[in-house]
Every structure is written in structure tokens, then in C-alpha cells.
N, CA, C and O atoms as CSV, one atom per row, in Angstrom:
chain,resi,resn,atom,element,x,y,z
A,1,UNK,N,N,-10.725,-6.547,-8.285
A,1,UNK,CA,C,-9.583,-5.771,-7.820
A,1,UNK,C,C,-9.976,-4.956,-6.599
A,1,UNK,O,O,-11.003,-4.296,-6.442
A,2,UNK,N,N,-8.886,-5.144,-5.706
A,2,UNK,CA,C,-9.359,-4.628,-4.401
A,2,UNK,C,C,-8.694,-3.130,-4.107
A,2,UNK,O,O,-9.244,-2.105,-3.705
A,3,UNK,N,N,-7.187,-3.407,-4.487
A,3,UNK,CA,C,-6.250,-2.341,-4.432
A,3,UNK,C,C,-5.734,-1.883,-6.062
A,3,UNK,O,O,-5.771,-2.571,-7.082
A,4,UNK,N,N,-5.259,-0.496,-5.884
A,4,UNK,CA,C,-4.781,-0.132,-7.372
A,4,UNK,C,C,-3.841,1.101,-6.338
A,4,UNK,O,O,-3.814,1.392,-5.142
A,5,UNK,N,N,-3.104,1.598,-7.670
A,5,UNK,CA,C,-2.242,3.026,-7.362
A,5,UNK,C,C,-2.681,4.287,-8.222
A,5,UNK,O,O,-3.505,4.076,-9.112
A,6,UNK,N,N,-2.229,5.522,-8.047
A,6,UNK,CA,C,-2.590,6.161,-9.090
A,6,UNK,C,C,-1.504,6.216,-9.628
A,6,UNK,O,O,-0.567,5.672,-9.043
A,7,UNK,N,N,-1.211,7.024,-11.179
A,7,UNK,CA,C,0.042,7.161,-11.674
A,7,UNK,C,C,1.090,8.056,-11.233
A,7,UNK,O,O,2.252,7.898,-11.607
A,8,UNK,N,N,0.707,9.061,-10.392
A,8,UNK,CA,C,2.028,9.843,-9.594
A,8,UNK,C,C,2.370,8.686,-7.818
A,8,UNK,O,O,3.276,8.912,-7.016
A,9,UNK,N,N,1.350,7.580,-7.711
A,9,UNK,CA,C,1.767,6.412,-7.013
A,9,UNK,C,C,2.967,5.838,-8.102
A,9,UNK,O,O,4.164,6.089,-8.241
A,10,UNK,N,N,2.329,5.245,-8.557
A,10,UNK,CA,C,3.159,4.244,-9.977
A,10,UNK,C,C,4.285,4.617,-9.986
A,10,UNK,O,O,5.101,3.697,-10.023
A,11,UNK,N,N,4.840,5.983,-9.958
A,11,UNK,CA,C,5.848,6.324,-10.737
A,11,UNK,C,C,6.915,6.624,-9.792
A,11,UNK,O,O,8.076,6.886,-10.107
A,12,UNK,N,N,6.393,6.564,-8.488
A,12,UNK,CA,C,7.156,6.317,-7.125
A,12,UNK,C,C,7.661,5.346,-7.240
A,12,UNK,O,O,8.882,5.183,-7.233
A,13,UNK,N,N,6.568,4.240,-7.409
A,13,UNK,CA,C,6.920,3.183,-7.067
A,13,UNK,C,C,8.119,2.660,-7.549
A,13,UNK,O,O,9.112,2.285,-6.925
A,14,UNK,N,N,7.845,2.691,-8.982
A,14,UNK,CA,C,9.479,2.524,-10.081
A,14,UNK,C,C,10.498,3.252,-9.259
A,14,UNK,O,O,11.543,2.616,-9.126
A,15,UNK,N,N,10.464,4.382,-8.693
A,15,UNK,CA,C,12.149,4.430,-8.280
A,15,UNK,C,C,12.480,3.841,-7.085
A,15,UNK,O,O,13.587,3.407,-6.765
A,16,UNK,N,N,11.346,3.847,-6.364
A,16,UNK,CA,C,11.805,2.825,-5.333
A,16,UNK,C,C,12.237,1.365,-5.493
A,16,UNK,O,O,13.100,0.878,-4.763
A,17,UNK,N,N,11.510,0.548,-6.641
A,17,UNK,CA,C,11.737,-0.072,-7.006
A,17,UNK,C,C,13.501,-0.457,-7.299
A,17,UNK,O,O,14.177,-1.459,-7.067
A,18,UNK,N,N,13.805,0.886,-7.918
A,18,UNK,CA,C,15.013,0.890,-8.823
A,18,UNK,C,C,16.376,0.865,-7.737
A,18,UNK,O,O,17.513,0.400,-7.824
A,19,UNK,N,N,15.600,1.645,-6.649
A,19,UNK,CA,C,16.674,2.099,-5.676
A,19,UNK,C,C,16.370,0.517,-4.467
A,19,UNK,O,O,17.273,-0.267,-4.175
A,20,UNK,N,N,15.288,0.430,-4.089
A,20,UNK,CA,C,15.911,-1.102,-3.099
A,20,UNK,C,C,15.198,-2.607,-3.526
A,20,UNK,O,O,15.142,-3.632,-2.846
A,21,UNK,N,N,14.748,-2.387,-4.720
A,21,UNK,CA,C,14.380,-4.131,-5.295
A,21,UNK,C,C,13.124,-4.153,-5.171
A,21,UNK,O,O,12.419,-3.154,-5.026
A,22,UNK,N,N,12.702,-5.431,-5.224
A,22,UNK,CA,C,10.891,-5.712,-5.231
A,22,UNK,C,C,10.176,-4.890,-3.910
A,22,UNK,O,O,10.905,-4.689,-2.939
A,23,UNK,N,N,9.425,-4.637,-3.885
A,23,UNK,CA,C,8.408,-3.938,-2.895
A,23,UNK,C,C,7.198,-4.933,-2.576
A,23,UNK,O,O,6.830,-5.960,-3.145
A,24,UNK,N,N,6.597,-4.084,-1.183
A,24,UNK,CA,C,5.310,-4.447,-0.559
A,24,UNK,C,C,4.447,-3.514,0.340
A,24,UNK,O,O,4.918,-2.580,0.988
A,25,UNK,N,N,3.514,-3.766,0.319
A,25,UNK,CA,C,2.586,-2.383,0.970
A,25,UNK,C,C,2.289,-3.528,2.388
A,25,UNK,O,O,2.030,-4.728,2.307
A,26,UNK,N,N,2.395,-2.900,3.325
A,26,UNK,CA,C,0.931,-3.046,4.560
A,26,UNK,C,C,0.399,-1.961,4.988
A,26,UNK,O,O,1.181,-1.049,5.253
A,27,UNK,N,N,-0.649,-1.794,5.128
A,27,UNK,CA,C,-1.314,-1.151,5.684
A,27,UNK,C,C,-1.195,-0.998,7.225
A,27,UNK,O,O,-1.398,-2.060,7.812
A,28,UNK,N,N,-0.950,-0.065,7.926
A,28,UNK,CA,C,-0.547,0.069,9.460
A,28,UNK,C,C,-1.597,0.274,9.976
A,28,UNK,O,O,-2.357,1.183,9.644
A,29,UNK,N,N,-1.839,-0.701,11.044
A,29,UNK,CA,C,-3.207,-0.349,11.999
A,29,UNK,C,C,-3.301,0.998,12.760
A,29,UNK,O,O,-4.347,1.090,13.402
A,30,UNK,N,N,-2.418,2.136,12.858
A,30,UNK,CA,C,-2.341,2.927,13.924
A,30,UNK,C,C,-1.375,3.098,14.525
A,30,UNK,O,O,-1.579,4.053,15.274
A,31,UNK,N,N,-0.214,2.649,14.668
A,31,UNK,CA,C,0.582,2.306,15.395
A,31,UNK,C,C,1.307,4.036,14.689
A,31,UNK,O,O,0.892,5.175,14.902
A,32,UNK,N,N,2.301,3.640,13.970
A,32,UNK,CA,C,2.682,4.219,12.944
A,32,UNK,C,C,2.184,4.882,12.369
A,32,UNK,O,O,1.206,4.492,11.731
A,33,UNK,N,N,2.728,6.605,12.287
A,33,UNK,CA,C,1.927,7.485,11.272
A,33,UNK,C,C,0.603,6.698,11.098
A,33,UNK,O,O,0.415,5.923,10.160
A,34,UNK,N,N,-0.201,6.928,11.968
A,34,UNK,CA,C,-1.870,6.885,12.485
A,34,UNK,C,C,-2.020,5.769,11.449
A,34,UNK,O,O,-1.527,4.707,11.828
A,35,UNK,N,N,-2.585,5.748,10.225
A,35,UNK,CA,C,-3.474,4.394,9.542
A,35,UNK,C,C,-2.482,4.836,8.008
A,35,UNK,O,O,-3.002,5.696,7.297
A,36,UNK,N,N,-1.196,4.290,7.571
A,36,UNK,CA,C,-1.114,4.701,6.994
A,36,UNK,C,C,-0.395,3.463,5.700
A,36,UNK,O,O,0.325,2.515,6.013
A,37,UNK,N,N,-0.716,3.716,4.638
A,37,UNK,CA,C,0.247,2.296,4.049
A,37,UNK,C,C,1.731,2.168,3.914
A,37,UNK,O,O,2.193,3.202,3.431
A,38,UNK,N,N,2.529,1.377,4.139
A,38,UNK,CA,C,3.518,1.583,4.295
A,38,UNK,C,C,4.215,0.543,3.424
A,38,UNK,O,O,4.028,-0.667,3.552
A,39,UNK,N,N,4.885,0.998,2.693
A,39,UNK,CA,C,5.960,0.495,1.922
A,39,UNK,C,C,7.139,-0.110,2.016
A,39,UNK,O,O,7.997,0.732,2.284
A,40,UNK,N,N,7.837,-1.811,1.862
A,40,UNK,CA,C,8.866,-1.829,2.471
A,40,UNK,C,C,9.461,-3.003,1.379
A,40,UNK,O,O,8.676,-3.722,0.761
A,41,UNK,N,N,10.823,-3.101,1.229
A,41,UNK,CA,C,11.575,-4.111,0.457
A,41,UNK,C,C,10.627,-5.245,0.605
A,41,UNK,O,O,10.091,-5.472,1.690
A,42,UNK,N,N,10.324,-6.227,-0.839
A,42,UNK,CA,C,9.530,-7.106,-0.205
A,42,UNK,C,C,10.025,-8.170,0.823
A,42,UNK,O,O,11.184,-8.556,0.672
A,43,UNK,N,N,9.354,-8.650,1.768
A,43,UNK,CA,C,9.550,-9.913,2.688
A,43,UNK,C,C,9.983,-9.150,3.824
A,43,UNK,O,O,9.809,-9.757,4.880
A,44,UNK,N,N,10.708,-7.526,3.987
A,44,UNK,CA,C,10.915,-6.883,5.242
A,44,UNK,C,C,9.912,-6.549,6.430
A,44,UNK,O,O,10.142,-6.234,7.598
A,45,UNK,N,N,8.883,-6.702,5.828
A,45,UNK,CA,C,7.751,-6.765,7.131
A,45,UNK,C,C,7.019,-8.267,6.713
A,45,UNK,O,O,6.426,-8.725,5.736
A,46,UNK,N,N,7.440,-8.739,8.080
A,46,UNK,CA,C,6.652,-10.459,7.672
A,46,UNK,C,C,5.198,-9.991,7.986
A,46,UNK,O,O,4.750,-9.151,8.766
A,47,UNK,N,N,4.528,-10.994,6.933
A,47,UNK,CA,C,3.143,-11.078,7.552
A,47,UNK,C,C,3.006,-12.691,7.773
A,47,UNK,O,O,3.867,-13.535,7.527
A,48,UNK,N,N,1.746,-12.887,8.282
A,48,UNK,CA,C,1.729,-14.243,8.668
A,48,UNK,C,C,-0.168,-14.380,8.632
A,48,UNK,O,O,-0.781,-13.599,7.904
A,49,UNK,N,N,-0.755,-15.173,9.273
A,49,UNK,CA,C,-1.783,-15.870,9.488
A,49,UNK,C,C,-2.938,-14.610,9.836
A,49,UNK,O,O,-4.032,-14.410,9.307
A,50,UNK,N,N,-2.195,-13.809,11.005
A,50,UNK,CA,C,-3.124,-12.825,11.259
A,50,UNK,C,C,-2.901,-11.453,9.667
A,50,UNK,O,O,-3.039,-10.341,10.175
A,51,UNK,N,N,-2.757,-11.374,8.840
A,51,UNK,CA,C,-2.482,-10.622,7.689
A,51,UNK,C,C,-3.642,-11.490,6.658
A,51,UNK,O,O,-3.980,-12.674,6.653
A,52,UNK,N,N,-4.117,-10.154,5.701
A,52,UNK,CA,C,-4.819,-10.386,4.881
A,52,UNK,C,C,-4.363,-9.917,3.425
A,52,UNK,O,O,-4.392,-8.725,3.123
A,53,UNK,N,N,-3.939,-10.913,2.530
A,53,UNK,CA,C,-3.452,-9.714,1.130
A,53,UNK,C,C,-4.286,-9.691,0.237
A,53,UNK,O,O,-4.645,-10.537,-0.581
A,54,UNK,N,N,-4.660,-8.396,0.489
A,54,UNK,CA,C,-5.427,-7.572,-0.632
A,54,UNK,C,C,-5.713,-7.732,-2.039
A,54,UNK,O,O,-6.771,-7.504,-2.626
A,55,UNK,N,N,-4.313,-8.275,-2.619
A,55,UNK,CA,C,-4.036,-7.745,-4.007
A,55,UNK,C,C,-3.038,-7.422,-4.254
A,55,UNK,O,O,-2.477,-6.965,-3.258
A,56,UNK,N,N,-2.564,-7.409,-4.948
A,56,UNK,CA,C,-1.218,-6.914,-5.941
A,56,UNK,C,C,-1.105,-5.658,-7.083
A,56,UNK,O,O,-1.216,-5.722,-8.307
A,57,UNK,N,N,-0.907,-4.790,-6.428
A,57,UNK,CA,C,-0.716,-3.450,-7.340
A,57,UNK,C,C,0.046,-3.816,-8.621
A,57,UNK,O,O,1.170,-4.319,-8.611
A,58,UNK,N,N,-0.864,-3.435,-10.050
A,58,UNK,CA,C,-0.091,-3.359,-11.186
A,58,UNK,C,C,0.391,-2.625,-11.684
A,58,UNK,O,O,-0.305,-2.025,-12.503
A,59,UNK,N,N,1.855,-2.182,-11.541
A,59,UNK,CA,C,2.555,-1.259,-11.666
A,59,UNK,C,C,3.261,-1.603,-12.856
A,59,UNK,O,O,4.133,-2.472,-12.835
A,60,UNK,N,N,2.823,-0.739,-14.304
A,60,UNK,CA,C,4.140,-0.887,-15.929
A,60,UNK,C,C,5.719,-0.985,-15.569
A,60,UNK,O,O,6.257,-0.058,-14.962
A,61,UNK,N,N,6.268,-1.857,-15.867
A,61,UNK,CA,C,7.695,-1.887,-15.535
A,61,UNK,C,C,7.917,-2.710,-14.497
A,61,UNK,O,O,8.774,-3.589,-14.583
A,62,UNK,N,N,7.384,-2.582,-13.700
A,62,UNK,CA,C,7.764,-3.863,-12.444
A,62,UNK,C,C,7.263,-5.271,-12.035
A,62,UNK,O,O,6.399,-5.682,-12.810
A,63,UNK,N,N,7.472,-5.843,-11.355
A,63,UNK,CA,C,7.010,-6.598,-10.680
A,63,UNK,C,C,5.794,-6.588,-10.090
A,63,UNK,O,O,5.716,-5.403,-9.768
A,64,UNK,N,N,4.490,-7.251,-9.618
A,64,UNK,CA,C,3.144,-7.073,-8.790
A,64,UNK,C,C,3.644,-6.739,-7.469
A,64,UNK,O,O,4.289,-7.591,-6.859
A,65,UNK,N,N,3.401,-5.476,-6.899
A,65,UNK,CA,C,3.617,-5.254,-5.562
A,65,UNK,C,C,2.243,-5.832,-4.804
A,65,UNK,O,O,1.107,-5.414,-5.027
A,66,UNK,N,N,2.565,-6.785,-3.949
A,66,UNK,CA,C,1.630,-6.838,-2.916
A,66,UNK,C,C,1.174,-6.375,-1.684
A,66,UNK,O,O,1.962,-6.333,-0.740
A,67,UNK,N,N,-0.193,-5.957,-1.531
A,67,UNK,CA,C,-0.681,-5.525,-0.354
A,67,UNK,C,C,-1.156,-6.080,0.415
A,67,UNK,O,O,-2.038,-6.853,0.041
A,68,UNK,N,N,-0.880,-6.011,1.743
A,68,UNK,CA,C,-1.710,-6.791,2.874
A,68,UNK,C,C,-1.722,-5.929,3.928
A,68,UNK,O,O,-1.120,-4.862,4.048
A,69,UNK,N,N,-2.598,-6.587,4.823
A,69,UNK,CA,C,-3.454,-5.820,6.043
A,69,UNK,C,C,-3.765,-6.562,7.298
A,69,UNK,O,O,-4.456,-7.570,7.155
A,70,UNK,N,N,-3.507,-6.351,8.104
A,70,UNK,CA,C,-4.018,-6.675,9.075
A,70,UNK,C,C,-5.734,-7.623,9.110
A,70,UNK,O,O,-6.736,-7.203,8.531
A,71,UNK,N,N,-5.683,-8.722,9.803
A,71,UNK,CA,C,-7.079,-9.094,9.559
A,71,UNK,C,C,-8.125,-8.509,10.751
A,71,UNK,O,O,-9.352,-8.541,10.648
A,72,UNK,N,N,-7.440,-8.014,11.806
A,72,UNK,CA,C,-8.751,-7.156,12.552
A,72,UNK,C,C,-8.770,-5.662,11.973
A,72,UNK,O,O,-9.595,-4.785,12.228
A,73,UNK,N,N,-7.818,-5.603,11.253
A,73,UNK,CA,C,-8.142,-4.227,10.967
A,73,UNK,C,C,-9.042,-4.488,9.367
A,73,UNK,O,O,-9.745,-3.614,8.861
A,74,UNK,N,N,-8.872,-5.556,8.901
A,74,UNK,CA,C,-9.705,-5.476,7.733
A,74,UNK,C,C,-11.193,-5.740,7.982
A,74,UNK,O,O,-12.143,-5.296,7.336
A,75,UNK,N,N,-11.205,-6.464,8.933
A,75,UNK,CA,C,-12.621,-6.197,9.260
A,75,UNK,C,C,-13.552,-4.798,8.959
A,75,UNK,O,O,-14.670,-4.855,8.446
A,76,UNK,N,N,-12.806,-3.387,9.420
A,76,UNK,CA,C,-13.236,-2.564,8.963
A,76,UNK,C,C,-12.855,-1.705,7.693
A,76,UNK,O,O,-12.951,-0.490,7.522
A,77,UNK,N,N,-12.355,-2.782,6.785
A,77,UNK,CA,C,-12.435,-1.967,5.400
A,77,UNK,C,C,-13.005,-3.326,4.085
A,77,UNK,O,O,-13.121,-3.255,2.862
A,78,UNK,N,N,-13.253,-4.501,5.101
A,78,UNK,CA,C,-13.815,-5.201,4.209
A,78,UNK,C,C,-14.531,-4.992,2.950
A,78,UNK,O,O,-14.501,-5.796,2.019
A,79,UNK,N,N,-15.310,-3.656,2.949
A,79,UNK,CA,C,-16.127,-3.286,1.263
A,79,UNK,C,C,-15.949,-2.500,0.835
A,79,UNK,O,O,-16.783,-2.115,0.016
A,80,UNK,N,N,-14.624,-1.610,1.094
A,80,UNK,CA,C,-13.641,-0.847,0.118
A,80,UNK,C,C,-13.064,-1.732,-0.883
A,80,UNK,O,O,-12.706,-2.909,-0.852
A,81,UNK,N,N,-13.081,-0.523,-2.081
A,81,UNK,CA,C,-11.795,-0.219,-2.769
A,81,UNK,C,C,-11.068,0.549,-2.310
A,81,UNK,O,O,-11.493,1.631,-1.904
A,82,UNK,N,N,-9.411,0.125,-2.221
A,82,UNK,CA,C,-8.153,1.270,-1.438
A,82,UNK,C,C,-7.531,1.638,-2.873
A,82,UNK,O,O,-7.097,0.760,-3.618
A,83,UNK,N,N,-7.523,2.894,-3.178
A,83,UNK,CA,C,-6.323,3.367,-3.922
A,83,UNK,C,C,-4.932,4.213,-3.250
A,83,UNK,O,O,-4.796,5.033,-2.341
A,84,UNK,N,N,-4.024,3.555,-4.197
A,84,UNK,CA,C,-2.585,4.243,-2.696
A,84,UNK,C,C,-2.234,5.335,-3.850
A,84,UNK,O,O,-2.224,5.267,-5.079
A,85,UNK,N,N,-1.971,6.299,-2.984
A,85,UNK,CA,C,-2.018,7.679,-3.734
A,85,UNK,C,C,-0.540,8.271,-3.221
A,85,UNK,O,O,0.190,7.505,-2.593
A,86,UNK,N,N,-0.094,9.676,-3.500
A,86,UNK,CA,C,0.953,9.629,-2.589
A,86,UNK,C,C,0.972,11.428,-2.737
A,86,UNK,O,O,0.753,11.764,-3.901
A,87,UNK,N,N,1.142,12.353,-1.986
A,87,UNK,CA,C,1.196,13.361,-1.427
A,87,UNK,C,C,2.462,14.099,-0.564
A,87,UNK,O,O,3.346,13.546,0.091
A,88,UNK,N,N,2.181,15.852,-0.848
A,88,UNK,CA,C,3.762,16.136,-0.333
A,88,UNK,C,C,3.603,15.991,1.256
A,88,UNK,O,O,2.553,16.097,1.890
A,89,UNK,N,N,4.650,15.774,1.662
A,89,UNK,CA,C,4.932,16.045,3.105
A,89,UNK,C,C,5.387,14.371,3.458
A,89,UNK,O,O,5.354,13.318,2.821
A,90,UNK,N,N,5.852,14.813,4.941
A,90,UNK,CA,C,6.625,13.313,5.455
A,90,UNK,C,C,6.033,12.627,6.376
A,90,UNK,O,O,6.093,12.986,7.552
A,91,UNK,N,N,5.518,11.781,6.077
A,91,UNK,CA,C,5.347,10.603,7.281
A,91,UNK,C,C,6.151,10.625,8.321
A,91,UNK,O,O,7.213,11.233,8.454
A,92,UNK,N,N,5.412,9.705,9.294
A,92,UNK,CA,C,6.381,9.739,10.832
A,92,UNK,C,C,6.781,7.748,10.651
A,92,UNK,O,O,7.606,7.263,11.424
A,93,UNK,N,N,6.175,6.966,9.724
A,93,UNK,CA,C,6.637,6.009,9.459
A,93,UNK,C,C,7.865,5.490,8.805
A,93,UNK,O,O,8.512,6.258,8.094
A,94,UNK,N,N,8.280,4.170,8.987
A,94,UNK,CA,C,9.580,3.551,8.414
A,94,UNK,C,C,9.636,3.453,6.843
A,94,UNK,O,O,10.709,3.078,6.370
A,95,UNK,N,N,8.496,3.778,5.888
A,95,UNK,CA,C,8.075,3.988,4.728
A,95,UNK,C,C,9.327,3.700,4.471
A,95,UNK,O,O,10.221,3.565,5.307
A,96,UNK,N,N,9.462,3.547,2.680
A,96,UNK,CA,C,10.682,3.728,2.059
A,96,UNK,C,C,10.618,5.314,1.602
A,96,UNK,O,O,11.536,6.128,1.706
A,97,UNK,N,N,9.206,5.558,1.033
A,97,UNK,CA,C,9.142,6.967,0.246
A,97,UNK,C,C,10.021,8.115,1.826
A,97,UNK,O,O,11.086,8.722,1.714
A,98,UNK,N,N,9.380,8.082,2.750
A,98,UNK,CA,C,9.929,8.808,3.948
A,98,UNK,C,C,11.086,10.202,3.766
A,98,UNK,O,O,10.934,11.323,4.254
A,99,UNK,N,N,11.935,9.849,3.143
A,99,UNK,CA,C,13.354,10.432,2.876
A,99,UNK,C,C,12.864,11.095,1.185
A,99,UNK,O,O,13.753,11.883,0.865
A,100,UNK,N,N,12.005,11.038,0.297
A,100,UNK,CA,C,11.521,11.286,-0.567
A,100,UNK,C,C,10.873,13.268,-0.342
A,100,UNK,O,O,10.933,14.272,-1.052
A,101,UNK,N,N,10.520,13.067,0.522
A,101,UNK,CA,C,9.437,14.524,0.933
A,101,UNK,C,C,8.260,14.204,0.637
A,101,UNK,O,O,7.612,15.107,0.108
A,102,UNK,N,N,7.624,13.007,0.822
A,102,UNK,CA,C,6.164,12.824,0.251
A,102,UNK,C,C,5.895,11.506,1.120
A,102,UNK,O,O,6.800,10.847,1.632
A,103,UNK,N,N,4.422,11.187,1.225
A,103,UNK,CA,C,4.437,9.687,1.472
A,103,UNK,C,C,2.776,9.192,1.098
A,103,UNK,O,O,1.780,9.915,1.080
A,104,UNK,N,N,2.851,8.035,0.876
A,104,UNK,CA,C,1.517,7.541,0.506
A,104,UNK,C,C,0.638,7.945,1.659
A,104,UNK,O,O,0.778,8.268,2.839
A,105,UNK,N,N,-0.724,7.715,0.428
A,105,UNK,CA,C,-1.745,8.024,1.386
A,105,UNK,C,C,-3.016,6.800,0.620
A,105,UNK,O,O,-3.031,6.445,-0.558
A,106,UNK,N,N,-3.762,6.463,1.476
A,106,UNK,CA,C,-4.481,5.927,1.470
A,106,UNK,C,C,-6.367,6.380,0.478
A,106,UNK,O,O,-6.967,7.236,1.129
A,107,UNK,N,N,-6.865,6.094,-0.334
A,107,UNK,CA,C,-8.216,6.609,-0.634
A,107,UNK,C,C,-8.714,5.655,-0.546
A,107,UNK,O,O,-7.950,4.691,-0.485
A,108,UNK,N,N,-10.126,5.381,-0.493
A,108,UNK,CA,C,-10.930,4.612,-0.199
A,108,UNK,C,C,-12.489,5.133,-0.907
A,108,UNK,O,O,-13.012,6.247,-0.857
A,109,UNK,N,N,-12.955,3.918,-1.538
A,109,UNK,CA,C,-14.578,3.975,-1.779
A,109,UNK,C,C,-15.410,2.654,-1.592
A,109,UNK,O,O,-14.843,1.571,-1.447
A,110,UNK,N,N,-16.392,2.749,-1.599
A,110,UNK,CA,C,-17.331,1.094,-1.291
A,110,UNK,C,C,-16.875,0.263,-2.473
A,110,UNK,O,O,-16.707,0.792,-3.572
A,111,UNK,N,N,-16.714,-0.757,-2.311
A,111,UNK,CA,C,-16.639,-1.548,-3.459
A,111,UNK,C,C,-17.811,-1.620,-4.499
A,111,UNK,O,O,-18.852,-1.236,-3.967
A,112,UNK,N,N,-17.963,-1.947,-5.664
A,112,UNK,CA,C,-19.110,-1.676,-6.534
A,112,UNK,C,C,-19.403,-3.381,-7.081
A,112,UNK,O,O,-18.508,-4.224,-7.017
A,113,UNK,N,N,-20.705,-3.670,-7.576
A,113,UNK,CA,C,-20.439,-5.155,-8.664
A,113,UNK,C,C,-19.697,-5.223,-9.697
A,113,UNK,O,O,-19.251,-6.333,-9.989
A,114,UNK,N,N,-19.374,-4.118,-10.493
A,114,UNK,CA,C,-18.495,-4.069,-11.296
A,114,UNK,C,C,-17.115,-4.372,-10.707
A,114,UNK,O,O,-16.330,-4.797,-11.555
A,115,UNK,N,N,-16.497,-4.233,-9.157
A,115,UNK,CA,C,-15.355,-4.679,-8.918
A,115,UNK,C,C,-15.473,-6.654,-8.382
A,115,UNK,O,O,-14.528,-7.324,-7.966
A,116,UNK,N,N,-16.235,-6.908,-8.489
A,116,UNK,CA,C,-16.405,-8.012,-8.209
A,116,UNK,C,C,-16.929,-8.300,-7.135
A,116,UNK,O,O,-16.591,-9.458,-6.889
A,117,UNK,N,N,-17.644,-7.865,-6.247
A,117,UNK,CA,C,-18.215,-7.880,-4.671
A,117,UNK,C,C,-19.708,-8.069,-4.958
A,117,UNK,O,O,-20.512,-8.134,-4.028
């Protein structure tokens, strides 16, 4: 497992869920609210060839949200674990949380053998 959420993530996620259907994370190279993950109806941000997916967040109640990333930008997080966390205040991104008063945030640690690396 590459990606996970925490449970005040999780529990976002369900209402977003509830309020616009299946979900998906990418991770923003910079562009957007500096490096930040961003959340969107699934299939609303295409990825393609240059995209890398992470993993699929297991969220109780829903569907596997999937994450993906950029592949030059994964270059530099190749031996993380990302946990998507979520915190008060507002992003400057198209997020869904955005309009919420909060928005994900990103944590990160080295990956371990116990995660499979």
C-alpha cells in the first residue's frame, strides 16, 4: 500500500462522496495550491500515459477512490508512503472539499518492507 487516508480524511470523503458520486485524488505538481492533492468527481481530471496511480484509498462505505500522480513528479516521491489528511483552512485549488473550509493535505514517510518496497 502506497496511499491511505486518515479517518477525519475518510469521513470527508463519504460526504463528498454523497454530495457528487465516485471520487479521485491527483496529486498537483505545483501548479495549483503549490503541491497539493486534489480531489475531483471520478474521470473529471483525465489522466493518461504521463500519470502514475498510486493506489486506491479504502474508504468504509464507498467505493476505492483512486490516486494518481504525475510521472515526473513521482519520480520524486517514488519511496514514500502518502497519507491524505485534511485540515482547517481553504485551498486556492478546484478541490471538491474547497467550499467545505478545509482541504486535504498531503503526509508523507519512506516506505518500509513491511509496506512492500
Amino acid at each position: 500500500m502506497r496511499v491511505a487516508a486518515t479517518e477525519a480524511a475518510a469521513e470527508l470523503l463519504r460526504r463528498l462522496r454523497a454530495d457528487h458520486g465516485p471520487l479521485m485524488f491527483h496529486q498537483s505538481g505545483g501548479c495549483c495550491d503549490g503541491s497539493a492533492p486534489m480531489c475531483y468527481p471520478a474521470g473529471e481530471f483525465r489522466t493518461g500515459g504521463s500519470d502514475v496511480h498510486l493506489g486506491d484509498l479504502a474508504v468504509e462505505g464507498i467505493e476505492p477512490v483512486p490516486v494518481w500522480m504525475s510521472a515526473a513528479q513521482f519520480q520524486y516521491w517514488r519511496h514514500t508512503h502518502l497519507t491524505i489528511d485534511v485540515v482547517p483552512g481553504r485551498g486556492a485549488g478546484f478541490s471538491l472539499e474547497a467550499p467545505e473550509g478545509v482541504r486535504f493535505l498531503l503526509r508523507s514517510r519512506l516506505l518500509t518492507p513491511q509496506d512492500g518496497e
